[in-house]
Backbone as CSV, one residue per row, in Angstrom:
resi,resn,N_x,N_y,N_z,CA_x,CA_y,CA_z,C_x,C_y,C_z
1,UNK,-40.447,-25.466,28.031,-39.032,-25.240,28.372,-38.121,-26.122,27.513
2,UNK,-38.108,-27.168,27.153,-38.018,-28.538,26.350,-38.076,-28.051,24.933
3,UNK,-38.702,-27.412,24.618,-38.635,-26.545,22.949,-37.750,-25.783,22.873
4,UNK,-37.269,-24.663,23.892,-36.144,-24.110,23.975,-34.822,-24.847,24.046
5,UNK,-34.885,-25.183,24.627,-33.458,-26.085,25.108,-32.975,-26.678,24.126
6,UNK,-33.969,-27.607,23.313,-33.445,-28.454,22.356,-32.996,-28.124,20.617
7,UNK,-32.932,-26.752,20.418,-32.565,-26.094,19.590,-31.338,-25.883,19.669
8,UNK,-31.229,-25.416,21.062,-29.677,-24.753,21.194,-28.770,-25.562,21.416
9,UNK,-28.814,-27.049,21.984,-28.199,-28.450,21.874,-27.286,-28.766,20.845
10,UNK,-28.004,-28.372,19.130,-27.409,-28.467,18.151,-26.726,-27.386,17.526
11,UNK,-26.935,-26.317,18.468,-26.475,-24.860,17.881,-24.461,-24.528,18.494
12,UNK,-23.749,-24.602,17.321,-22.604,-24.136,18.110,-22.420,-22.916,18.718
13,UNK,-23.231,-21.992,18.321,-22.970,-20.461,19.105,-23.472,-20.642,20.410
14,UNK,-24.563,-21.746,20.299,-25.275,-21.648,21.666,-24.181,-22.244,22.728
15,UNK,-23.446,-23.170,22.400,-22.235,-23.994,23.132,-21.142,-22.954,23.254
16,UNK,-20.781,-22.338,22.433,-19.595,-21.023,22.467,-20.205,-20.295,23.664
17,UNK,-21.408,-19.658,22.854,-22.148,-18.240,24.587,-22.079,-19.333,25.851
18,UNK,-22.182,-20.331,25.884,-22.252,-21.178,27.453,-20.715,-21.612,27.644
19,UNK,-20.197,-21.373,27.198,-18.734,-22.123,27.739,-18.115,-20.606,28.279
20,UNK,-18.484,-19.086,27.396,-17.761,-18.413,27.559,-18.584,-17.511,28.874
21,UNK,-19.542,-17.944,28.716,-20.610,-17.413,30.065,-20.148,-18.232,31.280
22,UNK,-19.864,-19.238,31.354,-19.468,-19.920,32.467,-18.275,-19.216,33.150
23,UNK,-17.293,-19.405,32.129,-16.043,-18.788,32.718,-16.146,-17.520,33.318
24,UNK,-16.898,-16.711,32.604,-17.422,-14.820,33.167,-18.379,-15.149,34.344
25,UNK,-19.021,-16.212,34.910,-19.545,-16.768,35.553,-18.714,-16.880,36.898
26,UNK,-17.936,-17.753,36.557,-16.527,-18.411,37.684,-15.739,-17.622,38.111
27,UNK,-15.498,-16.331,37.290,-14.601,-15.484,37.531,-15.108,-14.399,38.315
28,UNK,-16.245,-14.236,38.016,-17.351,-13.316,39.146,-17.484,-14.075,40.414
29,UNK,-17.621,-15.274,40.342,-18.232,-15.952,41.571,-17.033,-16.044,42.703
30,UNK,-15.570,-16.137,41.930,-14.360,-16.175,42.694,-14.185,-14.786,43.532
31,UNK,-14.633,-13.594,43.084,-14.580,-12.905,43.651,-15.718,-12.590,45.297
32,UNK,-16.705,-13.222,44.609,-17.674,-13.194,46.050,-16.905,-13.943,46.621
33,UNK,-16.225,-15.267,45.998,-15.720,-16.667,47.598,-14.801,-15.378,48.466
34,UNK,-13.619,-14.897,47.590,-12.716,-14.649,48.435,-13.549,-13.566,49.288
35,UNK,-14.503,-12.816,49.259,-15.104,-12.069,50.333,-15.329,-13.032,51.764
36,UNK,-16.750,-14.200,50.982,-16.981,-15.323,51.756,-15.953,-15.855,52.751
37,UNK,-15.148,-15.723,52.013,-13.960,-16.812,52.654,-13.044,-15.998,53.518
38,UNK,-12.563,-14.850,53.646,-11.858,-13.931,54.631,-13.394,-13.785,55.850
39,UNK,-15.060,-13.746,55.442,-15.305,-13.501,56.712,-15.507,-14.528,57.559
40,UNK,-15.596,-16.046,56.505,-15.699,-17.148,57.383,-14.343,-17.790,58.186
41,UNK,-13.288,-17.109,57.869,-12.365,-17.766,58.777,-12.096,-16.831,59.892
42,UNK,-13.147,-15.849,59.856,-13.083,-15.128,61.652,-13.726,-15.541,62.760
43,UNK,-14.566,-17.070,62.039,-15.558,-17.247,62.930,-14.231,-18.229,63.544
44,UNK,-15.379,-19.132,64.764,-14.980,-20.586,65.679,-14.968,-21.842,64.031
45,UNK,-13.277,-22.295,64.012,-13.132,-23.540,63.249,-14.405,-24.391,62.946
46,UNK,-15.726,-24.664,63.681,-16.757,-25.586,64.212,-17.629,-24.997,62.813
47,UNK,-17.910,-23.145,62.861,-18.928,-22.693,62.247,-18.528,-22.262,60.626
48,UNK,-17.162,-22.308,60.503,-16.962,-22.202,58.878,-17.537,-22.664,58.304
49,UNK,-17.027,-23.824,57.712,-17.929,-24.440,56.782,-19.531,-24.672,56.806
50,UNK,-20.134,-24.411,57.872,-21.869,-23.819,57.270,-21.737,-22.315,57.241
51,UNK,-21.298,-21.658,57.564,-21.656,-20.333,56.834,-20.978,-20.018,55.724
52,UNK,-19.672,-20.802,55.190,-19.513,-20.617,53.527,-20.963,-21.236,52.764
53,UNK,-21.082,-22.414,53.567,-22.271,-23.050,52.695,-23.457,-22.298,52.427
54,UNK,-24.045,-21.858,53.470,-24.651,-21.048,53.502,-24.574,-19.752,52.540
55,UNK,-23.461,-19.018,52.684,-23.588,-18.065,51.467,-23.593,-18.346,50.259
56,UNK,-22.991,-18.929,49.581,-23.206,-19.736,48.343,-23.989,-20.447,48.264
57,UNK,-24.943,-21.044,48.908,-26.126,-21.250,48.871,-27.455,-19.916,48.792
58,UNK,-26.653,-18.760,49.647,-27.829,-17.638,48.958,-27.508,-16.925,47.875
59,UNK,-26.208,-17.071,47.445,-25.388,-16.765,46.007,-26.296,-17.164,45.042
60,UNK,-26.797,-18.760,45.254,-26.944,-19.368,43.883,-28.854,-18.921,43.955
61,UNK,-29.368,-18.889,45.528,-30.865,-18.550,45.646,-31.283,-17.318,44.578
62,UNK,-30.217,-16.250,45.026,-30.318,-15.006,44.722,-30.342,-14.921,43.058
63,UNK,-29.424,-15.625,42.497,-28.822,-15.667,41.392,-29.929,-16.119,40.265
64,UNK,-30.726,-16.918,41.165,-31.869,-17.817,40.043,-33.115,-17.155,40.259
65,UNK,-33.243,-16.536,41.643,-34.491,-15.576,41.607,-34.163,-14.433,40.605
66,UNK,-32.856,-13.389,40.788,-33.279,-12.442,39.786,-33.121,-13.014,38.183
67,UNK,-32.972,-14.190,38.323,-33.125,-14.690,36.922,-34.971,-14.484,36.495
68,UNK,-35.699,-15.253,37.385,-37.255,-15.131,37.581,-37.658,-13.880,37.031
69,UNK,-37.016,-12.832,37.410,-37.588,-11.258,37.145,-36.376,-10.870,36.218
70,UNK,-36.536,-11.286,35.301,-35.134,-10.937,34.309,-35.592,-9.723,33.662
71,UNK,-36.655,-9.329,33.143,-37.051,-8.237,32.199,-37.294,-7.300,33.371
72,UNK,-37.571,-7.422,34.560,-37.376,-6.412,35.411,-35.855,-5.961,36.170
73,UNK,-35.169,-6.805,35.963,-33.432,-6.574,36.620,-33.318,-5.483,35.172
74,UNK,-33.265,-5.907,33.884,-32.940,-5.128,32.690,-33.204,-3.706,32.712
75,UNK,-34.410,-3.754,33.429,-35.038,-2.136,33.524,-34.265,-1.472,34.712
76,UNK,-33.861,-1.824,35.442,-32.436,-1.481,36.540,-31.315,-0.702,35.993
77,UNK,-31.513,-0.506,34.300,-30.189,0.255,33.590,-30.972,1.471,33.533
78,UNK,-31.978,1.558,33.414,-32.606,3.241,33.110,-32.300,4.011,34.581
79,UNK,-32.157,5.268,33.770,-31.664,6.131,34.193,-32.586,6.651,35.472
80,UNK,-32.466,7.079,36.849,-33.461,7.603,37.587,-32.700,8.798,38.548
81,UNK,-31.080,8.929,38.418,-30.983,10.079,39.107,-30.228,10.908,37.708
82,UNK,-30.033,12.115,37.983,-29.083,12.510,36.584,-28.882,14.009,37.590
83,UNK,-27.024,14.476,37.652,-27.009,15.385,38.323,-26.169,16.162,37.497
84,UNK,-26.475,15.718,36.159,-25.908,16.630,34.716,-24.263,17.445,34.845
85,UNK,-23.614,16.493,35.801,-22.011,16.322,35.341,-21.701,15.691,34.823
86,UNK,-20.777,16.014,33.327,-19.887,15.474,32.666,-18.718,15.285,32.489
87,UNK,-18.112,14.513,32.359,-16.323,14.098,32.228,-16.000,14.613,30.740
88,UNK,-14.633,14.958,30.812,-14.232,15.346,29.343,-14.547,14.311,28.262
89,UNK,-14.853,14.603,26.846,-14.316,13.578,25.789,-13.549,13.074,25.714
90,UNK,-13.512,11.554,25.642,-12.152,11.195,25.412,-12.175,10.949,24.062
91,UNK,-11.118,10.130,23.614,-10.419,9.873,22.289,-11.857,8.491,21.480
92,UNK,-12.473,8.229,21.856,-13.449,7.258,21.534,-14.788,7.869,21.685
93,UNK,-14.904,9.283,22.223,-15.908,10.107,21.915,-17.213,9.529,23.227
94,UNK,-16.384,8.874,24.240,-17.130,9.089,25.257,-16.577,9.662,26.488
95,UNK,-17.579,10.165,27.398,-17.215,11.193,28.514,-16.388,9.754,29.237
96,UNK,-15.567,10.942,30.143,-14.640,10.683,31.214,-15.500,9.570,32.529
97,UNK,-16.266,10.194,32.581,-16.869,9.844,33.598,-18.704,10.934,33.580
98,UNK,-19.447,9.590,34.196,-20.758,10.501,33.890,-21.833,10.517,35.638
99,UNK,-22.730,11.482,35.687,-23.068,11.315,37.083,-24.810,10.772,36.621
100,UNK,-25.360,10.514,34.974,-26.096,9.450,35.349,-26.246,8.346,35.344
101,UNK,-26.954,8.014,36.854,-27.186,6.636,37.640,-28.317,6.124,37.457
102,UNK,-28.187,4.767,36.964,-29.332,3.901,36.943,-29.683,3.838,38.414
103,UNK,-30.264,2.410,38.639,-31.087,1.546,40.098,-29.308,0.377,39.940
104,UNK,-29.367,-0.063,39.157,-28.046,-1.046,38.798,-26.535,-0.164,39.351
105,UNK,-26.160,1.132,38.866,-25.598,2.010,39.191,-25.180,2.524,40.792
106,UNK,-26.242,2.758,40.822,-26.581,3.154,42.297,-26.102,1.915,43.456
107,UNK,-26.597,0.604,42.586,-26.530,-0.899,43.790,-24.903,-1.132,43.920
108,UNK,-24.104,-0.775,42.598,-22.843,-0.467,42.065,-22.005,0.113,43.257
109,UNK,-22.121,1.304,43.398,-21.680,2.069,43.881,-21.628,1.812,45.115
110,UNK,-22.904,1.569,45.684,-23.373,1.277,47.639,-22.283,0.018,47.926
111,UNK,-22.359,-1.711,46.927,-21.130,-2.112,47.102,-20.171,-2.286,47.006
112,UNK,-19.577,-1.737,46.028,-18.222,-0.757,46.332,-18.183,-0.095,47.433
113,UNK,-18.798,0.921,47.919,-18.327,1.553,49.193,-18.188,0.672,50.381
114,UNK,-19.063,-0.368,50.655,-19.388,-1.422,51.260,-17.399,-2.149,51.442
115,UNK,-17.821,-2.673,50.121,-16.882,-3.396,50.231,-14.984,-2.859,50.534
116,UNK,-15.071,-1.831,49.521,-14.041,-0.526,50.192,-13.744,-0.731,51.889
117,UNK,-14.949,-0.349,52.352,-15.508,-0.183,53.770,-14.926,-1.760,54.387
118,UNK,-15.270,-2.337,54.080,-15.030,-3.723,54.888,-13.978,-4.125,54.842
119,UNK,-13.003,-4.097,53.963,-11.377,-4.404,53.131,-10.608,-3.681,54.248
120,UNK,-10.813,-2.023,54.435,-10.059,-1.287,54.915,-10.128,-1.760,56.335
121,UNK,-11.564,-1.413,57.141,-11.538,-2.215,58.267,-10.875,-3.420,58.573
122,UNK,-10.695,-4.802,57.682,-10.143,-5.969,57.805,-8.191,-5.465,57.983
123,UNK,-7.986,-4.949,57.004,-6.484,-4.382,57.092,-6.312,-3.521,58.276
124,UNK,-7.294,-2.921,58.829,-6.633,-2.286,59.601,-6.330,-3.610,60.976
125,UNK,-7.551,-4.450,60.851,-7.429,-5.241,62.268,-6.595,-5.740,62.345
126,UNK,-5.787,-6.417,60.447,-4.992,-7.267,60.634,-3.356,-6.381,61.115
127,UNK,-3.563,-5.000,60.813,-2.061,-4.701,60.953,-2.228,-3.944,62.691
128,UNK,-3.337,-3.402,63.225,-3.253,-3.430,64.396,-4.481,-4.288,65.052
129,UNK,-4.357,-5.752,65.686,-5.283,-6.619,65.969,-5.491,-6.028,67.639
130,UNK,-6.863,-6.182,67.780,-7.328,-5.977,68.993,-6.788,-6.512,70.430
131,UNK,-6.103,-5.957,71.326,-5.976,-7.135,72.192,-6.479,-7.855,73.095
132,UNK,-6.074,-9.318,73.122,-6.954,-10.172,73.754,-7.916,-10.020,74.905
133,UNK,-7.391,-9.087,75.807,-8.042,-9.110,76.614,-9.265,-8.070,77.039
134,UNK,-9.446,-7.320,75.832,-10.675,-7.140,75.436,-12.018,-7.850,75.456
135,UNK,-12.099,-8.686,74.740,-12.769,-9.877,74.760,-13.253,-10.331,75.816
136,UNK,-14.347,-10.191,77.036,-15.089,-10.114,77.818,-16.462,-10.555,77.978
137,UNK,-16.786,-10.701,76.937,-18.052,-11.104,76.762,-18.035,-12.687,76.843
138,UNK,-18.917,-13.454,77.174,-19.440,-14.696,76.999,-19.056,-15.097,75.636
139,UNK,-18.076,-16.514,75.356,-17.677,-16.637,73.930,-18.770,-17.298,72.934
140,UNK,-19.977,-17.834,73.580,-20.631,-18.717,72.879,-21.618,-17.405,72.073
141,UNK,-22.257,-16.601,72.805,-23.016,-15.698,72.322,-22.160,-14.116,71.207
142,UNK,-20.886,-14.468,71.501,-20.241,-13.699,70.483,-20.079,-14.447,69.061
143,UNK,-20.046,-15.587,69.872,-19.529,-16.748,68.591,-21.004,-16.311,67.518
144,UNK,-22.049,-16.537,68.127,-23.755,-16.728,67.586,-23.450,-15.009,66.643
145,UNK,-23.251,-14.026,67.778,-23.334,-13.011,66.696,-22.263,-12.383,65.670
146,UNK,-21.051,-13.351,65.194,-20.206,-12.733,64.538,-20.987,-13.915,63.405
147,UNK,-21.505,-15.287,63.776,-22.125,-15.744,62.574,-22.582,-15.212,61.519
148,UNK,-24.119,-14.271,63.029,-25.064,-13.485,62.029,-24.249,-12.552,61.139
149,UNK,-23.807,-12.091,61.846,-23.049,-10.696,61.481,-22.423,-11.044,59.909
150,UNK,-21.754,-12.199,60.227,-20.944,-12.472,58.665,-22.168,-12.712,57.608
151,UNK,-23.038,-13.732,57.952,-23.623,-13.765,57.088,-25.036,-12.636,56.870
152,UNK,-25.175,-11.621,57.569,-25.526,-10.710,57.118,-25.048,-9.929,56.404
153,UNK,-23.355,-9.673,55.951,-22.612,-9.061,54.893,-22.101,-9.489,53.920
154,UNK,-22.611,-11.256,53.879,-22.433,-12.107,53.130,-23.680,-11.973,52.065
155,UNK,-25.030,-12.179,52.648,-26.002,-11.267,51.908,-26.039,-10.246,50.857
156,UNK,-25.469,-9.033,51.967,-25.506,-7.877,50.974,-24.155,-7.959,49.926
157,UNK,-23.232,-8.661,49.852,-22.303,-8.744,48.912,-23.053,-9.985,47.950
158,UNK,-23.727,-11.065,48.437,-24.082,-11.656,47.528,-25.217,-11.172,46.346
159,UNK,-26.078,-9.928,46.865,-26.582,-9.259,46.201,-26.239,-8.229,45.129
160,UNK,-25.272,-7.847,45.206,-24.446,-6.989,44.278,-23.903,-7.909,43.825
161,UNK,-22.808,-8.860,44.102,-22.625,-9.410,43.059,-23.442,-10.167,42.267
162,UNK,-24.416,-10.752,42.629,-25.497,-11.420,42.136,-26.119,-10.870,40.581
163,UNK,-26.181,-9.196,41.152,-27.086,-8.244,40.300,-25.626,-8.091,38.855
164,UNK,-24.815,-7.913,39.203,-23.519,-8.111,38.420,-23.269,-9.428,37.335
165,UNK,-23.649,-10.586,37.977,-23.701,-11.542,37.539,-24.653,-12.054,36.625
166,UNK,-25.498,-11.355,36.837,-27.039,-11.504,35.354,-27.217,-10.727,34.376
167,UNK,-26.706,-9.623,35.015,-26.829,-8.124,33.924,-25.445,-8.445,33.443
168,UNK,-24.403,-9.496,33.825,-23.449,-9.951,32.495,-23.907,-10.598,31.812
169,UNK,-24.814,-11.661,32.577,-25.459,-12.792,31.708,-25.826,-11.828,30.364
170,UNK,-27.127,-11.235,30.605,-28.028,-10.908,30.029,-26.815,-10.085,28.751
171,UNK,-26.015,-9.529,29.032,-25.388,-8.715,28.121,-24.863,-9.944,27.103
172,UNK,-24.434,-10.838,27.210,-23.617,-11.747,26.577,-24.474,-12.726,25.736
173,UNK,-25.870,-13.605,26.266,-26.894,-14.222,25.499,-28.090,-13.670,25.616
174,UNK,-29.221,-14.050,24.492,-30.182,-13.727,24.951,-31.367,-14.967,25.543
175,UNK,-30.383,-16.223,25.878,-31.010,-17.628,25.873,-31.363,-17.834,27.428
176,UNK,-32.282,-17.872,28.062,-32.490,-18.069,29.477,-32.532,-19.505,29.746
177,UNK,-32.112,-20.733,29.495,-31.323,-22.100,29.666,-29.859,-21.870,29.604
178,UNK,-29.218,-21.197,28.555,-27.576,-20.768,28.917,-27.370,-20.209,30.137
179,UNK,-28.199,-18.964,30.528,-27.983,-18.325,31.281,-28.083,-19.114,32.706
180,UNK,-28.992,-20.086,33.164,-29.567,-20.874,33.912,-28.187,-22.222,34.149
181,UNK,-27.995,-22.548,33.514,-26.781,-23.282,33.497,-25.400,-22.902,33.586
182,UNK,-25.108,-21.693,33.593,-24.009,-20.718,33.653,-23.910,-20.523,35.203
183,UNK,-25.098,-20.734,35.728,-25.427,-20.023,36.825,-24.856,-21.008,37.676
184,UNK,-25.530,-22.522,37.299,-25.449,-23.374,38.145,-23.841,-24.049,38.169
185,UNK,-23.505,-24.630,36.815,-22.116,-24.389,37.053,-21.323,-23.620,37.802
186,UNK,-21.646,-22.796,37.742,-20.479,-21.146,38.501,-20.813,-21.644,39.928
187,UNK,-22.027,-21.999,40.456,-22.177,-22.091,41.676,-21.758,-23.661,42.186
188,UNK,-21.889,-24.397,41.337,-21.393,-25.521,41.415,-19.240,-25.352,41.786
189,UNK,-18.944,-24.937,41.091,-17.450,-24.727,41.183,-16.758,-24.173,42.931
190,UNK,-18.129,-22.641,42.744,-17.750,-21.559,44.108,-18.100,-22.884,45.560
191,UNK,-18.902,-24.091,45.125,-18.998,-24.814,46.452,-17.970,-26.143,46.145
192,UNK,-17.547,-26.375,45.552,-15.872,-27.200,45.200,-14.957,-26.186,45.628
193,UNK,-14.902,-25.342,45.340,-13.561,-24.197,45.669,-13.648,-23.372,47.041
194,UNK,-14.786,-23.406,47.590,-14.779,-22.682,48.663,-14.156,-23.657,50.267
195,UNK,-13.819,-24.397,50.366,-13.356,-24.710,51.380,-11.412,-24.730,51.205
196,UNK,-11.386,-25.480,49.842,-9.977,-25.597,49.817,-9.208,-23.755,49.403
197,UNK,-9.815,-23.001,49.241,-9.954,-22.109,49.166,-9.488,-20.921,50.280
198,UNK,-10.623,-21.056,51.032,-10.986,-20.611,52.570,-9.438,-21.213,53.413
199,UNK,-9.073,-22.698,53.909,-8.127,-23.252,54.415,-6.768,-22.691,53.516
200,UNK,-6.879,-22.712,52.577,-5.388,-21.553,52.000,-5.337,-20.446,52.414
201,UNK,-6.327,-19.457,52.409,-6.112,-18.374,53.161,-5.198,-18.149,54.212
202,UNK,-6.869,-19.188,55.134,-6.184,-19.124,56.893,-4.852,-19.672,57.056
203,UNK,-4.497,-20.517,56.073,-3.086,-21.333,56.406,-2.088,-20.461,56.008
204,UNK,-2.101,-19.379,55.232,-0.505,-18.562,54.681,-1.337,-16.571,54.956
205,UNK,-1.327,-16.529,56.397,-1.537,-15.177,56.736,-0.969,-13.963,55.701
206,UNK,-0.215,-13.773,55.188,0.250,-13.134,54.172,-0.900,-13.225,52.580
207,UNK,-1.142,-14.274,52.945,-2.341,-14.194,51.131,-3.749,-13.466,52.215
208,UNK,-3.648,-13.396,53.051,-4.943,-12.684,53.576,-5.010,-11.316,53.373
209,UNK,-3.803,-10.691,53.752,-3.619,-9.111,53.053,-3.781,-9.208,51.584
210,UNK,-3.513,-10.207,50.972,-3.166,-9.808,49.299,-4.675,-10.122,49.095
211,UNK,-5.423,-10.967,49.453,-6.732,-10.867,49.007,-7.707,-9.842,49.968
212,UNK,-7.364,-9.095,50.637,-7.975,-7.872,51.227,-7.516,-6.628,50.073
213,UNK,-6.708,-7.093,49.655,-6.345,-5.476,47.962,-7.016,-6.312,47.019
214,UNK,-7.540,-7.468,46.816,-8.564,-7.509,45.778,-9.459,-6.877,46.409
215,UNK,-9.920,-7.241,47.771,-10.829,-6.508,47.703,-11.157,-5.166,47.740
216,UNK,-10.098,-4.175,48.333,-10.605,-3.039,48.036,-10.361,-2.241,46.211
217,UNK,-9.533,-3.648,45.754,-9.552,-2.855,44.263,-10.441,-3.627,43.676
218,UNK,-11.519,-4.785,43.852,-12.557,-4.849,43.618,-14.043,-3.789,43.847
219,UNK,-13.770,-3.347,44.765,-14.674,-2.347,45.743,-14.360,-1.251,44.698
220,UNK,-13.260,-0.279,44.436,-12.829,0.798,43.802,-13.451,0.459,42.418
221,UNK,-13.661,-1.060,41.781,-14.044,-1.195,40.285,-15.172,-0.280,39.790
222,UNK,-16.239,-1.369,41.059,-17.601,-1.158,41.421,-17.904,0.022,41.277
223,UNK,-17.500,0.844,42.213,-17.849,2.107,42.033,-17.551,3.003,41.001
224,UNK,-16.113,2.845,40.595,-15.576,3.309,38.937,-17.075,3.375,38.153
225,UNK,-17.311,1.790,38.067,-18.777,1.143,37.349,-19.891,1.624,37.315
226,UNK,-20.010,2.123,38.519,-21.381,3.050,38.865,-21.639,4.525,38.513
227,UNK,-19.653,4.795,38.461,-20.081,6.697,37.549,-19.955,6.359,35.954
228,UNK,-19.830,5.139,35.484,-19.717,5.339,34.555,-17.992,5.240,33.808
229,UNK,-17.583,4.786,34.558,-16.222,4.786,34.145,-15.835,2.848,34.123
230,UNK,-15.533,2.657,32.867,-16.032,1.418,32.789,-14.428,0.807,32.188
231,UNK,-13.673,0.228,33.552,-12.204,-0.800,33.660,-12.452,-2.180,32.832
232,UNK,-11.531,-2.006,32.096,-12.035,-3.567,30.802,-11.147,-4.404,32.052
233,UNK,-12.095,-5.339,32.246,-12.078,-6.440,33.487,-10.626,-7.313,33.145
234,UNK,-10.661,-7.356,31.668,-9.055,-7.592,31.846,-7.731,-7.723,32.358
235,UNK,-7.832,-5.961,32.855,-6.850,-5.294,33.441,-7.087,-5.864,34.600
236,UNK,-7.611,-5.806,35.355,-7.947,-6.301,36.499,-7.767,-7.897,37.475
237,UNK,-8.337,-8.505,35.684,-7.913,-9.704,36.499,-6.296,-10.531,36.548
238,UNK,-5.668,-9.585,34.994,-4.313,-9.556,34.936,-3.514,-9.081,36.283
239,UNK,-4.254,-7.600,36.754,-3.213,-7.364,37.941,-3.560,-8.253,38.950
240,UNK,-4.598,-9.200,39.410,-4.759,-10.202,40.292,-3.667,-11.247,39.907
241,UNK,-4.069,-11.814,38.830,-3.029,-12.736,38.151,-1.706,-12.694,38.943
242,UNK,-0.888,-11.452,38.350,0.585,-11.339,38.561,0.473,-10.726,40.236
243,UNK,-0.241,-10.631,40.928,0.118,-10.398,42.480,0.026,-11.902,43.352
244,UNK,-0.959,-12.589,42.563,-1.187,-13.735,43.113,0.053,-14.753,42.896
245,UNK,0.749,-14.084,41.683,1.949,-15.093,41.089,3.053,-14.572,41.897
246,UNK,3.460,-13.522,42.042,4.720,-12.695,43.065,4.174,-13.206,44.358
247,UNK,3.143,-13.530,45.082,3.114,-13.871,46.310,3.417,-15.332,46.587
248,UNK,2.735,-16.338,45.070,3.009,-17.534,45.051,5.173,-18.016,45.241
249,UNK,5.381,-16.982,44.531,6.927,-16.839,44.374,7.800,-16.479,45.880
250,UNK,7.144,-15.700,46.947,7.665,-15.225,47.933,7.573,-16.763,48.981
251,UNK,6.263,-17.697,49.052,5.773,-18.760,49.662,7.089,-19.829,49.135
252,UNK,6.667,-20.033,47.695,7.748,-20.646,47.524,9.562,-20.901,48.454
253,UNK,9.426,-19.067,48.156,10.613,-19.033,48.406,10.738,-18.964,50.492
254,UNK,9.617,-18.675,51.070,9.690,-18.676,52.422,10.075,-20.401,52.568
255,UNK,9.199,-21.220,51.684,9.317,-22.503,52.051,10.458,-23.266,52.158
256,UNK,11.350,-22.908,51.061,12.572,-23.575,50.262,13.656,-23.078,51.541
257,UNK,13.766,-21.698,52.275,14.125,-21.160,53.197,13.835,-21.927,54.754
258,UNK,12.825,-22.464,54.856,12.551,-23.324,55.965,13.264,-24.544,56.293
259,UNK,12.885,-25.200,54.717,13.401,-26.606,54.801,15.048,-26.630,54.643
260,UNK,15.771,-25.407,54.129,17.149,-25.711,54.080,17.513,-25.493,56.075
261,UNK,16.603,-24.645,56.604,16.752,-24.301,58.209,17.102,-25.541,58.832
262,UNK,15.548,-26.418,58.121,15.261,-27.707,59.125,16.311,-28.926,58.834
263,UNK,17.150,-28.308,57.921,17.682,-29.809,57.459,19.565,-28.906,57.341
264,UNK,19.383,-28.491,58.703,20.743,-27.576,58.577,21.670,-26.540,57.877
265,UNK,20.789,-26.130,57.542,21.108,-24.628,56.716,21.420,-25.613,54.991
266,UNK,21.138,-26.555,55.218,21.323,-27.056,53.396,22.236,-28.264,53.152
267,UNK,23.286,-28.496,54.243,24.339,-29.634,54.184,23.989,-30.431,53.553
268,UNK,25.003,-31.406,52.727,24.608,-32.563,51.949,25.522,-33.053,52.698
């Protein structure tokens, strides 16, 4: 392992592919927190922070096992369903959209719908919330199963993204120490960022809707991804960018609105 490594030490491309793998790293991994992090603040204040830990802890499990079977994740691009629809030509001489699906494709698609699925549900609770007095059951044993529950969908999102996260690797180096260190960094960051993270959420109810439309226009990517219709991630993280910046601008401005309240409409 020590023969490998120490080649690429002195190699600048090898330092370029790892700095720029990290970041494609961090930027993937931000997207699992904010999943993580909208289902851990439904639990009891007590159980957050071990079940963020917890998922990012099977983030990074997941992440280094399908590293283990790397020449078998690769074979995940061949083709195994084909239902011989095609999308028009476009101007670059590839179809519109195509209906064959790898095993990678297919995992694509399931979380996207998933996640689609879970986004919409969350918006709907938040714009019509259940009322209280529903809630009937014994709180300790609801508490136990909204745990499982989260981190059973914490799982299956950490798995798709996971599978996302190597088959970038793999596209970008062909060095399995870059890739290995990309990994750990990224996961290193998602457990620095996931609490202060998580507590922003819960603290400004309004960024909870705006990160429920990442997620279902994360969810919509996915699946784009899976027919074959392939969004330069760019776009994407630009329109996050500027929603995250117009909401930062509205906070601002709720705030600046408070404190002139609290301090008498503004008097000097």
């Amino acid at each position: 392992m020590l023969d490998s490594i120490t080649p690429l030490l002195s190699d600048p491309a090898a330092w370029a592919a790892l700095v720029t793998l990290v970041v494609m790293e961090v930027v993937l991994g931000i997207d699992n927190l904010i999943f993580i992090s909208i289902l851990s603040n439904k639990l009891p204040e007590n159980q957050r922070q071990r079940v963020r830990r917890i998922g990012i802890g099977l983030a990074l499990v997941m992440r280094l096992a399908l590293l283990s079977i790397i020449a078998w994740l690769v074979g995940l691009t061949a083709t195994v369903v084909d239902l011989g629809i095609v999308g028009p030509i476009g101007e670059h001489g590839e179809p519109a959209f195509e209906t064959q699906f790898s095993w990678k494709d297919l995992i694509l698609i399931a979380g996207g719908l998933f996640l689609v699925w879970k986004a919409t549900k969350e918006i709907h609770h938040s714009v019509d919330p259940v009322p209280s007095d529903h809630d009937v059951l014994d709180k300790k044993s609801v508490a136990i199963n909204n745990a499982g529950s989260a981190i059973f969908q914490i799982i299956l999102l950490d798995l798709v993204f996971s599978i996302d996260s190597i088959l970038t690797a793999v596209g970008m180096t062909d060095h399995l120490p870059i890739m290995v260190v990309a990994v750990l960094v990224a996961v290193a960051v998602m457990l620095l960022a996931a609490d202060p993270l998580a507590n922003f959420i819960n603290n400004n109810p309004t960024v909870v809707m705006l990160a429920l439309g990442f997620l279902l226009m994360i969810g919509m990517v996915l699946i784009a991804d899976g027919f074959g219709v392939h969004v330069p991630k760019g776009y994407i993280y630009a329109a996050m960018g500027f929603s995250a910046l117009v909401e930062g601008l509205n906070m601002w401005s709720r705030k600046s609105k408070e404190r002139k309240t609290a301090t008498g409409g503004g008097a000097h």
